[in-house]
C-alpha positions in Angstrom: 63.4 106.5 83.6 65.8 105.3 86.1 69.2 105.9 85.3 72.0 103.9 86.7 73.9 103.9 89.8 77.6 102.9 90.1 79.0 101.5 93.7 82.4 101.1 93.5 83.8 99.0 96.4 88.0 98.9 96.8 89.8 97.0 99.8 93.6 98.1 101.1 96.0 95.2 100.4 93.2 92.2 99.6 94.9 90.0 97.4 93.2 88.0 94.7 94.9 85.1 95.8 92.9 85.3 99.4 89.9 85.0 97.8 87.5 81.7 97.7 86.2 82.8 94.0 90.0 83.1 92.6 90.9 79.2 93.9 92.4 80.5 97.0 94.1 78.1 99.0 92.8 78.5 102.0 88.8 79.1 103.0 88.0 82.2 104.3 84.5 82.5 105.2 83.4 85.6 102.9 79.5 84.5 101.8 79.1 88.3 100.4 81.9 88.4 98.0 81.2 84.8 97.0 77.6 85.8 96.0 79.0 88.8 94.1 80.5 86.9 91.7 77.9 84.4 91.5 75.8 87.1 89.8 78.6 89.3 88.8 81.7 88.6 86.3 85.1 87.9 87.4 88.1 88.9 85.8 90.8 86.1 86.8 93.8 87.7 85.4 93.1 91.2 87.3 96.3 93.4 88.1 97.2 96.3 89.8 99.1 99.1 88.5 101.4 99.0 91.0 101.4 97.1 94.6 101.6 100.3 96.6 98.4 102.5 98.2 98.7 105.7 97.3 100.0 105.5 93.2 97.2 102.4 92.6 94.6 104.7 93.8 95.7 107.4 91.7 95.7 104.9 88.5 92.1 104.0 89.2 90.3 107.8 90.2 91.9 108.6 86.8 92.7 105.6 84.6 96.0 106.9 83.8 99.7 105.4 84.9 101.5 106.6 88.0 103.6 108.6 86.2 101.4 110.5 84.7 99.8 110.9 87.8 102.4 112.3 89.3 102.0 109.9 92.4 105.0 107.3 91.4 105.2 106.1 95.2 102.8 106.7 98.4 101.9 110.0 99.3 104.9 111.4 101.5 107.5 110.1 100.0 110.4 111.8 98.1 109.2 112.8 94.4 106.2 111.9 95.0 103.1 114.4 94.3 99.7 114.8 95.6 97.3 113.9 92.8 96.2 117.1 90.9 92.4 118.2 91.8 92.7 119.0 88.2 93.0 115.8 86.7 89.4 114.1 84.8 88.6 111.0 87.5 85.7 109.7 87.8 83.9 111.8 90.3 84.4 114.9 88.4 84.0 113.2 85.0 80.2 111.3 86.7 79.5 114.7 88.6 79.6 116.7 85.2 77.4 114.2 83.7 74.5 114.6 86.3 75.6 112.3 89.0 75.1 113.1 92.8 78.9 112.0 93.4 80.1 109.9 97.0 83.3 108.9 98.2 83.8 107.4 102.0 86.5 105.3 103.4 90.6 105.9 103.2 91.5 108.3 100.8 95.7 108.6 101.2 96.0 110.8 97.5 96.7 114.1 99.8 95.8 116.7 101.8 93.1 118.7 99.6 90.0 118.0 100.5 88.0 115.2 98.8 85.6 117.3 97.7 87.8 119.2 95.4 88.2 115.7 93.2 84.1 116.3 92.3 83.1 114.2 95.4 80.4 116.3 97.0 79.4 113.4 99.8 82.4 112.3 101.6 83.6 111.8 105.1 87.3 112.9 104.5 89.9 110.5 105.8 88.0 107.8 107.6 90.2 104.9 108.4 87.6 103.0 110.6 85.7 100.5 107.9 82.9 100.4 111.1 82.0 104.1 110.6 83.0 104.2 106.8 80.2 101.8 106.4 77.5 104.0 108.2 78.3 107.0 106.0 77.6 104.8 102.8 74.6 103.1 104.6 73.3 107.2 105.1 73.9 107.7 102.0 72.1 105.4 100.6 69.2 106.1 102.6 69.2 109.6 101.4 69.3 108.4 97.8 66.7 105.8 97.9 63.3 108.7 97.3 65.5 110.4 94.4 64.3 108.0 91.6 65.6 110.2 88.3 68.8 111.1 90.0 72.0 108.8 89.3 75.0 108.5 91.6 78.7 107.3 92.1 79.5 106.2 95.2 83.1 105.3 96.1 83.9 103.1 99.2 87.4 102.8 100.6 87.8 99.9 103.1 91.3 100.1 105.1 91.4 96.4 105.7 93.1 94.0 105.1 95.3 96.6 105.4 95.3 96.5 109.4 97.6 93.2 108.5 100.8 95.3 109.3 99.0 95.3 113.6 99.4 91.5 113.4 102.7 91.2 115.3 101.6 93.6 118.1 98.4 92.0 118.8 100.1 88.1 118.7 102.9 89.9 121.3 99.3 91.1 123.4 97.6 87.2 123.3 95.4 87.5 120.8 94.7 83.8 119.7 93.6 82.5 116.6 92.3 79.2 115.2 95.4 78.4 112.4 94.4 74.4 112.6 92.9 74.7 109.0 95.5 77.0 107.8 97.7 75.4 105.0 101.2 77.5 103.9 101.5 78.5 100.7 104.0 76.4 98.0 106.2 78.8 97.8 107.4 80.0 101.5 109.9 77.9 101.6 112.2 80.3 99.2 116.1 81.6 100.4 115.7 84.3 97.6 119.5 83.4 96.4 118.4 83.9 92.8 116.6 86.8 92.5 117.0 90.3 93.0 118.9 91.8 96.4 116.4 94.2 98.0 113.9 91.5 98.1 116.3 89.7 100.3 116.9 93.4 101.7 113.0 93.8 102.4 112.7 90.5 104.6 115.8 90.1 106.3 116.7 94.0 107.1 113.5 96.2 106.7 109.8 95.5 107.4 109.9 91.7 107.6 113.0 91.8 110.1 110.5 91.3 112.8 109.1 88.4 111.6 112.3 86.3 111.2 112.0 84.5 113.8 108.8 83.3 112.8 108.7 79.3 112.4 105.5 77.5 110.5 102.8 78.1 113.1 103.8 81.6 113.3 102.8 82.1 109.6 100.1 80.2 110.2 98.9 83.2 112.4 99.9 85.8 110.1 97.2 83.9 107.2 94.5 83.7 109.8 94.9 87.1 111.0 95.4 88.5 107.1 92.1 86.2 106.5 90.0 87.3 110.0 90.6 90.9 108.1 89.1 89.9 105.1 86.0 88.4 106.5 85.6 91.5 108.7 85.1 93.7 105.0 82.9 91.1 103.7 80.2 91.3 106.3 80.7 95.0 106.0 80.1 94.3 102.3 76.7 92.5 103.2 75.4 95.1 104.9 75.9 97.3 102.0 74.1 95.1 99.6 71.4 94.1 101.8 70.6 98.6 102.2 70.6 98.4 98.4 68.3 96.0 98.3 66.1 97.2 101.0 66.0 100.9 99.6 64.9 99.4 95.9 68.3 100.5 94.4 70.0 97.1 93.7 68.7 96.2 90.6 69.5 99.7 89.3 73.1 99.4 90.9 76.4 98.4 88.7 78.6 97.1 91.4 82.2 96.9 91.4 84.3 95.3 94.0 88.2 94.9 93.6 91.7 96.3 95.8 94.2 98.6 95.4 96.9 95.6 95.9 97.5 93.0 97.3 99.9 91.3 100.1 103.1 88.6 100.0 100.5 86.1 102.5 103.5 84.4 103.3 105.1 83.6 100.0 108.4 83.4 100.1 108.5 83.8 103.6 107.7 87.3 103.3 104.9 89.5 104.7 103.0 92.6 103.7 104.5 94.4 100.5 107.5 95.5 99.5 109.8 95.5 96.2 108.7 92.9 94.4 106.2 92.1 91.9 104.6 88.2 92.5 101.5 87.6 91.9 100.3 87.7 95.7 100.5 90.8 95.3 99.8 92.3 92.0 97.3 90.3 91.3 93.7 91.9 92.6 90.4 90.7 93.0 87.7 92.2 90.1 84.0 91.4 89.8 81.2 93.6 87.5 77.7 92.9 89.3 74.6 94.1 87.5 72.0 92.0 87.8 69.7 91.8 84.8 72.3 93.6 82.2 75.9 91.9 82.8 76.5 88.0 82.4 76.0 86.2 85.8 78.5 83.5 87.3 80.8 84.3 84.1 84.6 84.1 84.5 86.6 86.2 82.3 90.5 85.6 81.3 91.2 88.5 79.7 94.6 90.2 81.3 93.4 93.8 82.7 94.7 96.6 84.7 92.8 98.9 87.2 93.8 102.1 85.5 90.8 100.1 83.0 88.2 100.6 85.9 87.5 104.5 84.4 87.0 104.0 81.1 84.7 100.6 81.3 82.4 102.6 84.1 81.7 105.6 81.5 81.7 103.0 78.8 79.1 100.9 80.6 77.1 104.1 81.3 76.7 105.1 77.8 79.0 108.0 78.1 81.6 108.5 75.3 85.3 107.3 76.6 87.8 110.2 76.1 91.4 109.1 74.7 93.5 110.7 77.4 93.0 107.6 79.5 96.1 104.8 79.9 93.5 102.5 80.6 90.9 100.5 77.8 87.6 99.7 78.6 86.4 95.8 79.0 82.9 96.6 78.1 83.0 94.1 75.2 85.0 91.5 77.4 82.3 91.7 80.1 79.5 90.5 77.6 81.5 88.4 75.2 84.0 85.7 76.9 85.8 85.4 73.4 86.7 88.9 72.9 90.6 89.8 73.1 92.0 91.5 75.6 95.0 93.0 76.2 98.2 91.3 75.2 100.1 92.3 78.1 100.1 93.9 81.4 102.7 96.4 82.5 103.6 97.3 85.8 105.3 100.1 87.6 107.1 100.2 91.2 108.8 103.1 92.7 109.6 103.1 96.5 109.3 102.2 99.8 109.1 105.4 102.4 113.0 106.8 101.5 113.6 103.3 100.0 113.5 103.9 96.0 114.4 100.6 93.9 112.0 101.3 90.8 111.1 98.2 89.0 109.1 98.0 85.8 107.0 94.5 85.1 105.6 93.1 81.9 103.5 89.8 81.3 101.5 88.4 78.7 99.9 86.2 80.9 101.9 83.1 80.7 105.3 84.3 81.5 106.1 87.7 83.7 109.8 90.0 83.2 111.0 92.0 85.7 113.4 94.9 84.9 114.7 96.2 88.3 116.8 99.7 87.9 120.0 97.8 89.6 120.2 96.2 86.2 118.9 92.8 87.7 116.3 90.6 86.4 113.2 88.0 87.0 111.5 85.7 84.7 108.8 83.6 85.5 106.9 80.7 83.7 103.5 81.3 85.3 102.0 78.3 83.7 104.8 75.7 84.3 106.3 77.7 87.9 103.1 79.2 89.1 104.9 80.2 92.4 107.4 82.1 91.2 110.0 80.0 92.4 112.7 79.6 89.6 114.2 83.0 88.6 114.8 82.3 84.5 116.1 85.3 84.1 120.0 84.2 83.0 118.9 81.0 81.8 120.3 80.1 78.5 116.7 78.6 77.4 114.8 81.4 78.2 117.3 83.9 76.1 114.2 84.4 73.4 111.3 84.9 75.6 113.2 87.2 77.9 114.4 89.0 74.4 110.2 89.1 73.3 109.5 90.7 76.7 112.1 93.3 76.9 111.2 94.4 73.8 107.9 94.6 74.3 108.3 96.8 77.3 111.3 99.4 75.6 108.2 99.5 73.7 105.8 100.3 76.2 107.8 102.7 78.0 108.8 104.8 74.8 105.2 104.4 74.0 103.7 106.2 76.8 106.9 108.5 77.7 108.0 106.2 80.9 110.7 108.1 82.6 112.0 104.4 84.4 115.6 105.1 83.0 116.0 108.6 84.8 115.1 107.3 88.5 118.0 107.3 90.7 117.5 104.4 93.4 119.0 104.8 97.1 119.8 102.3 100.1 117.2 101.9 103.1 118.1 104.8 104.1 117.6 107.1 101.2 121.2 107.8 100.3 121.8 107.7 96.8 123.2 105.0 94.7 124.9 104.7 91.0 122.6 102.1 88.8 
């Protein structure tokens, strides 16, 4: 009998809110991701861990937080470890269940070699999603006469990722049609009320080059951040269309999501950095198994991607082991009733030597952030979907705020959080007191 293959497909920085199938605000031309979720199931209230590379990752190889993970910030950065070869994630956990286990594309968990995570197929530390894409495509190939003989296979695009080029190559003449391109709501913002090292992030650090920038100039960042997008979706195609060609689609459960996402011009502020809007938290998710899983569905249940671990073995028929963070959305998937989770929490640690950590908790219609300075956001996402008005230290908002907090002291004691005991430093790494 033919047992079933997983292809797990993750962009670099690819927010939800880029996305046609998510209400984006802007087109992009992306036909393959489009007819994903037509046939597929998309979770609309899809987060991220955290809204840096290396610590997301880590959080969805092994459905546990950062850290636990040990990866609190990208790899490289003060305190932060290489992810333990040791750890279950899903290629070792699918590779000692009988799967032939594949992992191609950008990697950025350390310097061991992929194969010690249970990958046995890889192409370690490809950045290029060109040649990425040929691995998978061989791969595929080499798969498609094995009919009793299940696999994993992992693919890593870099872009939009390549976003952070966009200056140099404006600076070079590269031109780009921004006629269509409509700013977002919310870039007009002069951060007044909300917490200093945002401020500190566009004005001093990486978005001091783009301060100049007037409206057309964003304009060009969007069409570059989108001409990224559409370059991973006909990558995307390609990869379908071998599935289908090699008679391994139908047998296929597809996932396609992002490790983060990227500011796209909200608040006047590129790329990512510490903060925690939606932009960039929020990630794209769609389940694709033709024939098994709902097709066209939407889904509104709040998930995580340290969730993507235990809904794969779950969806396999494998038993889900309770080490895991994450919960499985099996039973959302198939039912659009069921209950999710109540909240989302989210973790930030640091930016190179830059440490702020901020921890984020929403229940899906309001969002607290606890930053370790002491200061504060609140959001009402349903009334203030831009994130615009900081209610925080609004007299109103005392109880909601109050129902947050609590719920995240909880969270935190819950699954040992050490938030409290990070020190935070300036730009520079030098310490400061909290």
């Amino acid at each position: 009998m033919m047992k079933t293959h997983v292809l797990y497909v993750f962009a670099d920085q690819l927010s939800m809110l880029a996305l046609n199938l998510f209400g984006a605000r802007n087109r992009v031309h992306t036909p393959h991701i489009d007819e994903l979720g037509a046939k597929g199931v998309k979770f609309h209230r899809s987060y991220c861990v955290t809204p840096q590379c290396s610590p997301s990752r880590s959080s969805i190889l092994t459905g546990l937080y950062p850290h636990k993970t040990g990866v609190i910030g990208n790899i490289g950065t003060k305190n932060t470890a290489e992810l333990d070869a040791g750890l279950p994630n899903l290629g070792n956990i699918l590779q000692q269940r009988g799967y032939r286990t594949a992992y191609f594309g950008k990697w950025h968990l350390g310097r061991a070699a992929v194969t010690e995570y249970g990958f046995e197929a890889t192409a370690d530390f490809q950045k290029d999603d060109e040649e990425t894409t040929e691995h998978v495509l061989n791969f595929l190939d080499e798969q498609a006469d094995v009919k009793d003989h299940p696999w994993l296979c992992m693919v890593s695009f870099n872009n939009p990722h390549d976003i952070y080029r966009m200056a140099q190559d404006k600076l070079q003449g590269k031109t780009l049609n921004t006629s269509h391109i409509i700013l977002p709501d919310n870039f007009i913002d002069d951060l007044s009320a909300k917490p200093e090292a945002q401020r500190l992030f566009r004005d001093e650090d990486q978005g001091k080059a783009l301060q100049s920038y007037g409206e057309e100039d964003w304009k060009y960042y969007l069409a570059y951040y989108y001409e990224l997008i559409e370059r991973i979706d006909r990558l995307l195609g390609r990869i379908i269309t071998k599935l289908k060609d090699t008679g391994q689609y139908e047998h296929t459960l597809i996932v396609f999501t992002s490790d983060h996402g990227d500011m796209m011009a909200a608040h006047r502020s590129p790329f990512k950095g510490p903060m925690m809007y939606e932009e960039l938290v929020k990630i794209p998710l769609i389940y694709c198994w033709e024939g098994v899983l709902p097709a066209g569905e939407s889904r509104y249940q709040m998930t995580v991607n340290a969730d993507h671990l235990p809904t794969i073995i779950d969806l396999l028929g494998f038993e889900v082991p309770e080490q895991f963070d994450g919960v499985s959305m099996k039973e959302s998937l198939f039912k659009r009733e069921t209950a999710g989770r109540e909240y989302v929490v989210m973790q930030y640690y640091s930016k190179q030597k830059w440490i702020n950590p901020i921890r984020t908790i929403t229940d899906g219609k309001h969002k607290y952030s606890l930053y370790s300075s002491g200061e504060e956001e609140l959001y009402d996402l349903a009334a203030d979907g831009s994130e615009s008005h900081n209610g925080a230290y609004r007299p109103d908002d005392m109880e909601i705020k109050k129902r947050l907090q609590d719920e995240l002291r909880r969270w935190m004691k819950q699954y040992q959080d050490p938030f409290e005991q990070y020190t935070r430093t300036d730009r520079q790494g030098q310490l400061l007191e909290k």
